[in-house]
N, C-alpha and C positions, 0 to 999 in steps of 0.2 A: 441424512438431514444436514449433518453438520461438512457433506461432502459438497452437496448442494451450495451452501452457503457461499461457501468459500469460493465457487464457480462464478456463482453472484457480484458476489465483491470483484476478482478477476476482471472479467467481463467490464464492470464499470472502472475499475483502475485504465482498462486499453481504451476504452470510449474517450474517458479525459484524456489521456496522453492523447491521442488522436485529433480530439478536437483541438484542445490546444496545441499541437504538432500544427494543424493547418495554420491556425492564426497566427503563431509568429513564425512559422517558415514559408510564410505565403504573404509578406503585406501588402503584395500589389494586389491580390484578391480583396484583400480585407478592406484596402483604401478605394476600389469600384464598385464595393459593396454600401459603403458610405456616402458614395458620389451617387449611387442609385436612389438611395436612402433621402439625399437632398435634393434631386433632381425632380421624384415624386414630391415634395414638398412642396416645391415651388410649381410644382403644377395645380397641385389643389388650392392653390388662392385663387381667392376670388369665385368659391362652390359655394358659401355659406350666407347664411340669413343678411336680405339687405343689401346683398352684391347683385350685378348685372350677372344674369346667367350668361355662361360662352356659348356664342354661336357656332353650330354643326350642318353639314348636309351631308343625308344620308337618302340611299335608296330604300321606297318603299315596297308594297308586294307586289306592285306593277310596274317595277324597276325606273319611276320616277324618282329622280334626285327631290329631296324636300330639303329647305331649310329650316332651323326654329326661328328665325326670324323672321318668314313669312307670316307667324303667329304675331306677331306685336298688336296690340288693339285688342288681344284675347285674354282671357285668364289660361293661364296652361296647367294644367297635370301632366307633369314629366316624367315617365315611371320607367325604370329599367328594369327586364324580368329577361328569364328563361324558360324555355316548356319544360324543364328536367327539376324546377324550381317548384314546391311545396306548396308555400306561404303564398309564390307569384300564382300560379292556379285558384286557389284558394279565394285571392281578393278579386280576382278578373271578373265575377259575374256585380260585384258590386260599381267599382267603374263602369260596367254596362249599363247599368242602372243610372247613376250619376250620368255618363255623357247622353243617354235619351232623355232623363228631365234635363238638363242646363245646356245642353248642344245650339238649341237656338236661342238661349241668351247671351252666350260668350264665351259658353266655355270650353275647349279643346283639349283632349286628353291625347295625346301621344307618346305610344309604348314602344320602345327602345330593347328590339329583341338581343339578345349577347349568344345565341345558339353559335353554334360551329357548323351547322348541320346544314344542307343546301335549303333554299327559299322555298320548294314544296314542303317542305316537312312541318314551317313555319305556317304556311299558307291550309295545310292540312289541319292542325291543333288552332289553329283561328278560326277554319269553318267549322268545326266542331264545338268549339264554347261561343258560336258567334259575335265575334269580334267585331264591335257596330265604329272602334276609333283606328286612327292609323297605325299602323304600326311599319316603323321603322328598321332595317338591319344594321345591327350593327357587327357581324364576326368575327372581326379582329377587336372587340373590344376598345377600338384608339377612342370613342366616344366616353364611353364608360372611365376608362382612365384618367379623360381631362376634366370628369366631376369627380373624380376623387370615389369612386365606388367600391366598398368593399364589400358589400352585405346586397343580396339579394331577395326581394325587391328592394328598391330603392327610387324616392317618389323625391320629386323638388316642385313646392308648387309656385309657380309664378304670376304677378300681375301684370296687367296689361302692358310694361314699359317693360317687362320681361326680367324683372326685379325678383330674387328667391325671396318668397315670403316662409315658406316652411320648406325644410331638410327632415324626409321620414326614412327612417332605417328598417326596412321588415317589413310585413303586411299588413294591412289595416282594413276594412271596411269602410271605404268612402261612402258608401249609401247610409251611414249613422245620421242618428239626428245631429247628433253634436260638428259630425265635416258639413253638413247639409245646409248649417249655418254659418260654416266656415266659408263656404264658395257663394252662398247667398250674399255676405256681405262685400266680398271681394269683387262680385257681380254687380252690385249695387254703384259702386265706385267706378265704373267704366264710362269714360266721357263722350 
């Protein structure tokens, strides 16, 4: 036990040295690390509530390029998911729900796939939960990173002049009464 121990402590005395051995016999790592650090910063302005959402085109499952600002004049749900993603499976048959009641009032939901994986795989797991909205690829993630995304899913909903009205981190249930009054009124505001 008391051999144990001592291997213990060991072990985390070389870790520290270690760690701190990189950061100050390394500052030019540590100072690209910081540049990276504020580099992302400055990319995530202007994701959040009240800001014009940034425009993307991306190809969809029939390797048409789509813009989001072809959408302007719509209400958008802008959801970011993965087929490997829990929470994103989870809420998909709800947005199916939602985009067949609101679809012909205004409302567009486009899904922002982040797979790595080739466009059959994506177009397979979409025939499979019947996917009735578009869905976008995005593989390298460049989309995802310019809203600042950490958390999978992640939903931006937009009004008609493509303004984030809400920022959702995680899965939710759009078919709830309480979103159902959310996109109701948001719908109602359309000129």
């Amino acid at each position: 036990m008391l051999l144990k121990r001592k291997h213990l402590i060991f072990l985390g005395i070389i870790f520290i040295l270690v760690f701190s051995g990189v950061t100050i016999f390394n500052p030019g790592k540590k100072q690209r690390i910081g540049s990276e650090i504020e580099k992302v910063d400055r990319v995530q302005e202007g994701i959040y509530e009240r800001e014009t959402s940034p425009d993307f085109t991306l190809k969809d499952l029939k390797g048409e390029e789509v813009s989001l600002k072809r959408f302007r004049g719509k209400i958008v749900l802008l959801n970011f998911w993965a087929t490997w993603c829990p929470p994103c499976r989870k809420e998909i048959p709800s947005m199916i729900k939602l985009y067949k009641r609101y679809n012909d009032k205004g409302l567009e939901i486009i899904g922002v796939n982040l797979d790595r994986m080739n466009k059959s795989g994506v177009e397979k797991f979409s025939s499979e939960y019947n996917i009735n909205f578009p869905i976008l690829l995005d593989p390298t993630g460049k989309t995802a990173t310019l809203y600042g995304i950490t958390v999978l899913p992640a939903t931006f909903i937009l009004d008609q002049n493509g303004k984030i009205q809400e920022r959702v981190a995680g899965g939710k249930d759009w078919s709830s009464e309480e979103n159902l009054k959310i996109f109701e009124t948001l719908l109602s505001e359309i000129k």
